[in-house]
N, C-alpha and C positions, 0 to 999 in steps of 0.2 A: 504493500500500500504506500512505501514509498519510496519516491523518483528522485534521484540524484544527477545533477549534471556538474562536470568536474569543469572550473575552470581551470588557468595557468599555473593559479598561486597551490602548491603541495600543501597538505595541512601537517606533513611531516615535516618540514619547512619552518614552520610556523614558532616561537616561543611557548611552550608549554604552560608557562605562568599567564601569558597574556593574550587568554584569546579569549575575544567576544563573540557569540551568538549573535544576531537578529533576527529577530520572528515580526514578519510584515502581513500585509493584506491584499492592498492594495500598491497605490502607485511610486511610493517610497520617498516623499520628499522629505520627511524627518532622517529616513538611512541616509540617503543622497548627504546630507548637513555632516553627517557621523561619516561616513566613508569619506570625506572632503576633509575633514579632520583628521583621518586617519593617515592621509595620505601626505598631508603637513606635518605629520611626527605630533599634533596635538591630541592624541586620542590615550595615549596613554597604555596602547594594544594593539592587537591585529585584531578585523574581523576574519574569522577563519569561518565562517555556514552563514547563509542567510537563507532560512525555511518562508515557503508561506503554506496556508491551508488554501488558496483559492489559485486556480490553473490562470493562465493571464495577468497577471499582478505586475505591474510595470516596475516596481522591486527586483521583481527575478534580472529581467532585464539589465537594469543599472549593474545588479551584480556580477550577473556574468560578465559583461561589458566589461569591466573593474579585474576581471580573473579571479573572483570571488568564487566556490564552490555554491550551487544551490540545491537547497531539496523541498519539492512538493506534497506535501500529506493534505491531502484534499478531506477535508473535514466529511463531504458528502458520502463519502465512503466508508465510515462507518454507523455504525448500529447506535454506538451513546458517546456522547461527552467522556466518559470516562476512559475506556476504546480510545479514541482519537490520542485523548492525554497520555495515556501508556505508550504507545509509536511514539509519539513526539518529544515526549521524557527518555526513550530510548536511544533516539538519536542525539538527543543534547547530553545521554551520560556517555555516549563513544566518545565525544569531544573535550570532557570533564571544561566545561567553559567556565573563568572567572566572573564573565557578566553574560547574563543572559539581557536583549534590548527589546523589549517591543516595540516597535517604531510602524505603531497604525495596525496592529494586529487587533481583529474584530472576533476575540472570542474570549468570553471569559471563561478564567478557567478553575479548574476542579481542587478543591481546596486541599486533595492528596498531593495534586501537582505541585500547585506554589509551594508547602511544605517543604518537601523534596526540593526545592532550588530555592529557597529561605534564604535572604540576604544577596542572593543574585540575581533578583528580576529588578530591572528597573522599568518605568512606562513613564510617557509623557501623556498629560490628561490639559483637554484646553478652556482649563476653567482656571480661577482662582481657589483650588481646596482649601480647606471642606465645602466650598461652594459648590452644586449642580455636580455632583457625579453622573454619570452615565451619559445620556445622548442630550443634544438638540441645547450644547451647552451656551452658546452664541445667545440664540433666541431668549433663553432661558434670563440670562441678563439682561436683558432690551426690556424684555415683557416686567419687567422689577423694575427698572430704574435706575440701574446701577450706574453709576458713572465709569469704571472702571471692570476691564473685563482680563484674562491673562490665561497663561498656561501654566504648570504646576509638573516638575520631574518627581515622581515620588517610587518608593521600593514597593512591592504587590505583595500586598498580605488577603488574607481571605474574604476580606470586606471590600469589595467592589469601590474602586478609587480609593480607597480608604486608608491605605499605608504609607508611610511616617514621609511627609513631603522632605526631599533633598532642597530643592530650585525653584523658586516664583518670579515671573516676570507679571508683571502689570503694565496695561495699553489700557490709556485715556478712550473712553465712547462719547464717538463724536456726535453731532446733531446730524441728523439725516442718515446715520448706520443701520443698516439692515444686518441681519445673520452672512451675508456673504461677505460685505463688507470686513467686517469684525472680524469673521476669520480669516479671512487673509492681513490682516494686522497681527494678529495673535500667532496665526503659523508663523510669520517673518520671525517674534521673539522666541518660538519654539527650535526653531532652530539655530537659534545664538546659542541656549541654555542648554541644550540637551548633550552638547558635545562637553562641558563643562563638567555635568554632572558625568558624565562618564569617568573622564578623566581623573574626578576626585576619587571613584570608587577603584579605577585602577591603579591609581599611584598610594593608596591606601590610607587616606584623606577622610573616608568616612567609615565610620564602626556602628553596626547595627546589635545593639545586645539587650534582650529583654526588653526588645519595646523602644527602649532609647534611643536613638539616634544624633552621633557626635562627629563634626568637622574640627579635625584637628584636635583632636579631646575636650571640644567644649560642645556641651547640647546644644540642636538646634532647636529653637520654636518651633510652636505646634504647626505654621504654616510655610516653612525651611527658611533657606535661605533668600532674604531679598538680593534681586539680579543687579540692583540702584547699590546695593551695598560694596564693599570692598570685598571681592574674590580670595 
């Protein structure tokens, strides 16, 4: 059930210590940001796999392009959520990766899975957390009033958006913003932030232990670090 296509780059090749995962969906402009980082020595790793579950994903593409290894587990092929999770845990323990990225992966998943890679899922979410988890986060903001809309790098605990924010960018909502508007304001800071947050957790900048969440050994706030602050 799943497809592999091997680019240039050998994963024997690769630093053992430093290899990231990506798990995508769709059309990859968050890997795009992270592989552009990587490719400047800013990433702090190699990505050695870039998985999607959906056939077509313009991700796969970028990475092959890039000599990036990829592999396809197409969600629709199995039977449960649980099923899919097990393949895809499987392929991520061949690789034993220091970071796993979701970058636009459109499935959440099974609280056996995140377990099992505890402390190594990172996801970009384009709200401000704890604000609007889940979908339709743009509108979600307009429809309130908010002045202010953003994205948020946070580690995947079993609560849907819900784990211990790393990175917050905030973008002013203008007058006359619609949901499309917005997000593409809000992707532009998602991809300043995301290669950032990578980087602390491979250069070993961030400690996740019981809950806690520390840069540099000092806690972060409940809603991480501001992107306006000193790095």
């Amino acid at each position: 059930a799943v497809a592999t296509a091997s680019g240039s780059t050998a994963a024997e090749d690769l630093p053992v210590t430093q290899r990231i995962v990506g798990l995508l969906s769709g059309r990859g402009s968050n890997f795009q940001s992270l592989l552009n980082a990587s490719a400047a020595g800013l990433l702090g790793g190699n990505i050695d796999l870039v998985i999607s579950n959906r056939t077509g994903a313009g991700g796969l593409n970028i990475a092959h392009d890039a000599g990036i290894e990829t592999a396809l587990i197409d969600h629709q092929n199995y039977p449960t959520r649980e099923a899919f999770d097990r393949d895809l845990a499987g392929v991520l323990d061949s690789r034993s990766p220091d970071l796993v990225v979701l970058a636009g992966f459109m499935r959440i998943l099974t609280a056996d899975f995140v377990e099992r890679f505890a402390g190594r899922l990172l996801n970009i979410h384009p709200s401000l957390l704890p604000l609007y988890a889940g979908l339709n986060t743009h509108q979600r903001a307009l429809d309130n009033g908010d002045t202010h809309a953003g994205a948020t790098v946070h580690y995947v605990t079993g609560e849907l958006d819900g784990g211990p924010p790393v990175l917050q960018a905030r973008v002013p909502i203008e007058p006359g913003d619609d949901a499309h508007t917005l997000a593409a304001r809000v992707l532009a800071v998602e991809h300043q932030i995301y290669p950032v947050a990578v980087k602390w957790h491979m250069t070993g900048r961030l400690t996740l232990i019981d809950g806690t969440l520390r840069k540099d050994g000092v806690a972060l706030p409940a809603t991480g670090h501001l992107w306006e602050e000193p790095l």
